[in-house]
Phi, psi and omega in degrees: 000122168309119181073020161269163160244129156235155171290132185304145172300346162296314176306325178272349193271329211238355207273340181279352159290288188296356192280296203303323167279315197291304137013287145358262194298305161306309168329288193292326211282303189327317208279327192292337175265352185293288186308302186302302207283325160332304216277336190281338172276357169291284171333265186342324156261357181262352162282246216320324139336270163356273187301350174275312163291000164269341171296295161331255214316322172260043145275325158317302178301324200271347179277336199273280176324286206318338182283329159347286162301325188278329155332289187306332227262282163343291237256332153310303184287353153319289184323266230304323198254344184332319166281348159222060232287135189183152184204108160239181196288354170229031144280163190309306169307352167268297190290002164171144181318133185240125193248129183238135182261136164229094187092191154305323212261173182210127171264139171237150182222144169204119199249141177219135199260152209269339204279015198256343190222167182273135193266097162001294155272000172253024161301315189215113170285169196264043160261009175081303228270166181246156171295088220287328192296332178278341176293319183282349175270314161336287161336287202288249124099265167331324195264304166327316179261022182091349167266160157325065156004283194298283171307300183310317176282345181267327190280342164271346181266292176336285174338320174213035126298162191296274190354154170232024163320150142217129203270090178091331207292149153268146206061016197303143167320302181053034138212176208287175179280143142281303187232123168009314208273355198271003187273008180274338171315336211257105216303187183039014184293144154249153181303324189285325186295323162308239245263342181103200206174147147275135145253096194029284188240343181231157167299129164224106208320185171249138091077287211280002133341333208228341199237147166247183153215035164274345206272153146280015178251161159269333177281189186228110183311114174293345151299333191227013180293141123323134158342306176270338174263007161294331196318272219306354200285319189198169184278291182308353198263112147269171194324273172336289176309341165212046090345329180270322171295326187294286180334303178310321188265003177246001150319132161302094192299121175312331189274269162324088204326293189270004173259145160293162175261146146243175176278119179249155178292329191268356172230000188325298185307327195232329150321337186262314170289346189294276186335280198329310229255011205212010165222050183104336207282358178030069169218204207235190178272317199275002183273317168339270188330299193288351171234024154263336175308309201276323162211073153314279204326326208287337170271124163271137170241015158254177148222157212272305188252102161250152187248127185234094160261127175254163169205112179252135191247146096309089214011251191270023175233133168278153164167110175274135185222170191231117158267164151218129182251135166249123197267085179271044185070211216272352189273351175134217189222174192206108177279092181277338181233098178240125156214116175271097179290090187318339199264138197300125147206181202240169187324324201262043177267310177351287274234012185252161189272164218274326159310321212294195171283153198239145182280178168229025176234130187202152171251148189234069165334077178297132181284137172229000000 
């Protein structure tokens, strides 16, 4: 009909084909930028796996040299002191975190001697009976940090003595501590006597600050002992004696311009009455004299047992370990602890006492 319009049958035949490709064509150009971004963020991450496990691993490496170092560091200043054997607080091992390039990576080591804290487990020999003079050094120790001396120390001698007489305890071990930290098992322990607590303006540390269970002595290096565990040492020792020991050892030994004195075992008894009578301990001579007599024994001017926290870095990767060396004179070491720690932390745990909390999966190198 003149002045109508219809669509020609071509036009309607083609215009739902062309709809459905372009449709199409979109569908694919989608799935296809979905897979190239999938696989470059697939890449992007097996490269970063990759380096992290590559970071890991030589951080692995840079912990394992650092222990290493710490080994040569020892066992020179072993050499270095032979004639006159003493291991105090301003040898190289002591006196500051020691940093090492390993590699990509850098290890820092900071070693602390075990002979410094009260041993736990020489609480009860391995005849069952117990030490009274070390139960008693507990006691006053315990009654220091605010608590029940007397209760506190019988429910850790329940805890690992062989018997199984055990007063309440639940579970008790009834065999020695493997690692320090095993002392939260032990029922009626309260946390604040363990980890420390405030008292209105000052801190008051925790149990485990102080104590080991790595030294085979029953004494204490009188060179690297704390305040408190000097206290506890004898009844007779006050604050002021030993204070007076700490005072001694930060002294300019007159004889050596730049060296400190230190206590050597063969003068121990008249080094010790000197401090009480002439560095604070306000004491007489003969009162000096009768209680460096009484616990000379209580003392070592070596340490036998160090404790080694490493920290190896890798640009932003981290990893930390924990050693413990029994230091066997000039034949070498003995590895009582090795645990290497996956979870992040940072420089300023060094800075925790050596004593703290302990993983418990541990290895033990039996000597032979």
């Amino acid at each position: 009909m003149p002045g109508s319009s219809r669509p020609s049958p071509r036009t309607r035949g083609a215009s739902p084909c062309r709809g459905f490709a372009l449709v199409l064509t979109l569908l694919l150009v989608t799935l296809l930028s979905i897979l190239v971004i999938e696989l470059s963020f697939t890449t992007k991450a097996e490269v970063r796996i990759s380096e992290n496990y590559s970071h890991d691993l030589q951080n692995h490496y840079a912990l394992t040299a650092g222990l290493q170092f710490a080994k040569v560091i020892l066992k020179d200043d072993f050499e270095r002191n032979e004639g006159e054997p003493a291991d105090h607080l301003h040898e190289v091992w002591s006196s500051a975190p020691i940093v090492r390039p390993v590699g990509a990576a850098s290890v820092t080591a900071v070693m602390v001697d075990e002979d410094r804290l009260l041993n736990v487990n020489a609480l009860v020999g391995p005849d069952g009976k117990q030490d009274a003079v070390l139960v008693r050094t507990f006691e006053r120790l315990i009654d220091d940090l605010g608590f029940d001396g007397p209760e506190m120390t019988s429910r850790i001698i329940d805890f690992i003595d062989a018997d199984e007489d055990d007063q309440d305890l639940k579970e008790a071990k009834n065999a020695p501590l493997r690692v320090a930290d095993e002392l939260r098992q032990v029922y009626g322990l309260p946390k604040e006597l363990l980890e420390g607590y405030r008292e209105k303006e000052e801190w008051i540390p925790g149990l485990l600050e102080f104590v080991s269970v790595w030294s085979p002595l029953r004494q204490v290096n009188v060179n690297t002992a704390g305040k408190r565990v000097l206290e506890a040492l004898s009844d007779n020792m006050t604050p002021e004696a030993a204070e007076a020991i700490l005072k001694y050892r930060e002294t300019t030994d007159p004889e050596k311009e730049h060296d400190y004195q230190v206590f050597h075992q063969g003068a121990l008894t008249g080094q010790l009455a000197d401090a009480f009578m002439n560095y604070g301990g306000r004491m007489s001579s003969d009162q000096a004299s009768a209680l460096a007599a009484e616990i000379t024994p209580r003392f070592t001017t070596l340490g036998l047992v160090f404790s080694v926290k490493l920290l190896a870095t890798h640009g932003t990767e981290v990893q930390k370990a924990r050693a413990v060396l029994y230091r066997s004179g000039s034949s070498g070491f003995d590895l009582l602890y090795w645990k290497i720690e996956g979870d992040t932390f940072t420089p300023e745990d060094l800075d925790e006492a050596t004593g703290g909390s302990q993983s418990t999966q541990t290895r033990i190198k039996k000597k032979k």
